[in-house]
C-alpha positions in Angstrom: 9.2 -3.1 70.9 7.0 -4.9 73.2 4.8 -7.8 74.3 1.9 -5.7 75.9 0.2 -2.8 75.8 2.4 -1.3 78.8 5.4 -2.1 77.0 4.3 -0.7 73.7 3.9 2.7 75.3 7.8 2.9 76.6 10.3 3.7 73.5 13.7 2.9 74.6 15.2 4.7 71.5 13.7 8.0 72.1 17.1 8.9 74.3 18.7 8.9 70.9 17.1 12.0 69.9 19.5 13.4 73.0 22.0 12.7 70.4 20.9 14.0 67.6 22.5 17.6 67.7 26.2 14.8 67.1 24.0 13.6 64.0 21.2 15.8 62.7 23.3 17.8 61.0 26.6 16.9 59.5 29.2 18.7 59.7 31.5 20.0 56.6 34.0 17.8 55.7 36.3 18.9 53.2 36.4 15.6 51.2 36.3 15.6 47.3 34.6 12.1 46.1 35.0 10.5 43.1 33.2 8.1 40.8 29.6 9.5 41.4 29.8 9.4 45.4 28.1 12.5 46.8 27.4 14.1 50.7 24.1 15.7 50.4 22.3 16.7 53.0 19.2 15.1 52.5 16.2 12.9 54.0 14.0 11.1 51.3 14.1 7.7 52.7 13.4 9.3 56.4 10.9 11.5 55.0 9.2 7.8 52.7 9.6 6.0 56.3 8.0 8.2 58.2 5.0 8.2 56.0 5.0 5.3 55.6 4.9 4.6 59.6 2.2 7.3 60.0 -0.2 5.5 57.7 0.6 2.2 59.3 -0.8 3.7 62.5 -3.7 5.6 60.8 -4.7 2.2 59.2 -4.4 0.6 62.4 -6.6 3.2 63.7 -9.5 2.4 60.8 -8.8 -1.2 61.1 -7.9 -2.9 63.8 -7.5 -6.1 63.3 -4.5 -4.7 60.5 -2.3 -5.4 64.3 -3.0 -9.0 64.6 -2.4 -10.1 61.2 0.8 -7.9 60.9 2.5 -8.4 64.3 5.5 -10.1 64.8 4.9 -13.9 65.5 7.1 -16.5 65.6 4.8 -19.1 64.6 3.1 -17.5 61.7 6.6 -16.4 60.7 7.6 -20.4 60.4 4.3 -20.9 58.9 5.1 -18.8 55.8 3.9 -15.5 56.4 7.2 -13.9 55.7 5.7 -10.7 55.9 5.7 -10.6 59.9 9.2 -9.6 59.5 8.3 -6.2 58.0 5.0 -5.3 58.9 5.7 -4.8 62.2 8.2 -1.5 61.6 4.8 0.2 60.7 2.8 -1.0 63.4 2.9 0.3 66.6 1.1 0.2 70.3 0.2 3.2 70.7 0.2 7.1 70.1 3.2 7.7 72.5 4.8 4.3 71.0 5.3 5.7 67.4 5.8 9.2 68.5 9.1 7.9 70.0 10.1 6.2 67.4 9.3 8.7 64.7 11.4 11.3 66.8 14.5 9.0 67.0 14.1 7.9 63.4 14.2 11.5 62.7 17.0 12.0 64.8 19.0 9.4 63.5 17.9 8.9 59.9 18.9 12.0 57.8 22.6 11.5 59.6 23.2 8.5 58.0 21.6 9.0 55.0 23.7 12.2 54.0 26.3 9.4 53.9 24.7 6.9 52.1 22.1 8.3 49.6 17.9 7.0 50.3 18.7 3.8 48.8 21.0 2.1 50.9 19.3 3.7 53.8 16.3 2.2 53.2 18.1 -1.3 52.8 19.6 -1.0 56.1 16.5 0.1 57.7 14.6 -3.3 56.3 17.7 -5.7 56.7 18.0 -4.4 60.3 14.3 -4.6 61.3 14.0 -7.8 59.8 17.2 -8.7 62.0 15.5 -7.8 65.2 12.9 -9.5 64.3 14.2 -12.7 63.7 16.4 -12.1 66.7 13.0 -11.6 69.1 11.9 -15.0 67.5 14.5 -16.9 68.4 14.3 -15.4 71.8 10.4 -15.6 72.3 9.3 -17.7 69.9 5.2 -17.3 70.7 5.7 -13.5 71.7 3.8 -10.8 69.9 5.4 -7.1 69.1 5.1 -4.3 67.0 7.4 -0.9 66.3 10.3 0.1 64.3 12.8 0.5 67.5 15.0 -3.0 66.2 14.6 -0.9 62.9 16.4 2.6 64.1 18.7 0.8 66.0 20.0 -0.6 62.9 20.5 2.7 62.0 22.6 3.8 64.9 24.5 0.4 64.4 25.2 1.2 60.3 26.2 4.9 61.7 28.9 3.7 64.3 30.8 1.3 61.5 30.5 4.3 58.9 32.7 6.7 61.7 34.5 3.9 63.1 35.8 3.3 59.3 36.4 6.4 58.2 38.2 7.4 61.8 40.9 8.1 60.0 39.9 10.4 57.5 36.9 12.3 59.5 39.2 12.6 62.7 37.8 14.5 65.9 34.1 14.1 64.5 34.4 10.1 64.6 35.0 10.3 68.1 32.4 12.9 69.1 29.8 10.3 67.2 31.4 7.2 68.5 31.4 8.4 72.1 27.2 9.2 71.7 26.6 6.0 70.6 28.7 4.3 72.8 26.5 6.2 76.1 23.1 5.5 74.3 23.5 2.3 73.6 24.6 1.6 77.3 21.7 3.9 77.9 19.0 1.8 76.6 20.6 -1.3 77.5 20.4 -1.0 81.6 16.7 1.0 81.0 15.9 -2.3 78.9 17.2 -4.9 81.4 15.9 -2.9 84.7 12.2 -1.7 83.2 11.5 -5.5 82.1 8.8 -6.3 79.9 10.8 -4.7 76.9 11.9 -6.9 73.5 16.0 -6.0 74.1 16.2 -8.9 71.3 14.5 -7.3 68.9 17.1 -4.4 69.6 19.6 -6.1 69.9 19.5 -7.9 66.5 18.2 -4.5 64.9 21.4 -3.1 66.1 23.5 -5.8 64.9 21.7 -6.5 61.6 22.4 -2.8 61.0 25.8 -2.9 61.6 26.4 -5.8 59.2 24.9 -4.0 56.7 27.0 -1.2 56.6 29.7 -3.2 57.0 28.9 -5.0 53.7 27.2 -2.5 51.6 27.9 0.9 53.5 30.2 3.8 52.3 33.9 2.6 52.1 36.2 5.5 50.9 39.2 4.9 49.3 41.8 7.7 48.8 42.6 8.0 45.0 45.8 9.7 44.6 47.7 11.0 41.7 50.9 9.8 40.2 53.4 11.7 43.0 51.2 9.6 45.4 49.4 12.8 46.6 45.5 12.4 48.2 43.0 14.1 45.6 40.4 12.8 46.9 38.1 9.8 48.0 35.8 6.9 45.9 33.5 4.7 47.7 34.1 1.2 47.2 31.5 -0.8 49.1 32.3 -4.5 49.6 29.2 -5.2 48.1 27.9 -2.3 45.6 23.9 -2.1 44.5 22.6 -0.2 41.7 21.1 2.0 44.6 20.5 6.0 44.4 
């Protein structure tokens, strides 16, 4: 995310996608769920995002004014148009600006929604780039930015609670996760503070927005074990559950 046209064309989050062989494809994990829980592998709400964020920038291709009245704007925001909050994951700066984020959303995306089904994913995706947004508000209330970066980083943030939760019962595949996310994150953090110019708010509360919502509505397995006390398998029991696929 960004404040100029300079900015727009630098994706921090595209060093995800060196990360994505840990995440693109999941790895078998011999776990029997219960209680209509499922691991699929799977990408419909990466696949609905994605078009969605190509037609955003072909629309702002045929209209261009689509950028000013959809951009992130503190001002507007306070003024009522709530929609600033969302708009702006399908509006980008450029062609290079949403070809690094499409690549780390695809990176990223069907990982964590093998976990937790297109519906939750999709909630995450808006809570965290709303998150970011507000985040960049507080920070810079007059600044202007489009892109879906705070977006995907909520993501990565929902993705590091799910494996730091289940440490436990995934094992040697937590850590291998953890550990990427732990040296992109610090990745994009020093590239954001040294190349200036770059919304690290908008990140940062993406990141964080995402992480509280898998905290609260994320996959939480629970062993369910038969009378001897023996593991037969696992039920996810979300703090908070939605009537999401």
């Amino acid at each position: 995310e960004g404040t100029n046209e300079r900015t727009m064309k630098v994706c921090l989050l595209c060093s995800y996608a060196l990360v994505a062989g840990a995440w693109g494809v999941r790895p078998v994990v011999k776990m029997t769920l219960r209680g209509g829980a499922s691991l699929k592998n799977r990408a419909d709400a990466t696949n609905v995002i994605t078009g969605a964020t190509v037609v955003g920038g072909l629309a702002q291709v045929k209209w261009p004014g689509l950028t000013r009245l959809g951009a992130k704007h503190g001002p507007s925001i306070m003024r009522g148009q709530w929609w600033r909050l969302w708009t702006p994951l399908a509006l980008h700066g450029s062609l290079p600006h949403i070809a690094c984020n499409l690549l780390s959303l695809r990176s990223v995306g069907p990982a964590l929604e093998s976990w937790y089904g297109p519906g939750r994913t999709t909630a995450v995706y808006l809570v965290a780039g709303a998150a970011g947004n507000v985040a960049s508000c507080v920070a810079n209330v007059g600044g202007i930015s489009v892109g879906a970066s705070g977006a995907v980083a909520g993501l990565v943030g929902a993705l590091g609670v799910h494996y730091a939760r289940h440490a436990d019962v995934l094992g040697g595949q937590s850590r291998v996760v953890l550990d990427s996310i732990s040296r992109v994150i610090l990745i994009n953090a020093v590239i954001g503070i040294t190349a200036g110019g770059i919304d690290n708010w908008a990140h940062l509360g993406g990141l964080l927005g995402g992480a509280a919502a898998g905290y609260l509505f994320g996959c939480r397995f629970v062993p369910v074990r038969d009378r001897w006390g023996r593991v037969r398998g696992y039920k996810d029991k979300p703090i908070i559950r939605f009537a999401l696929p």
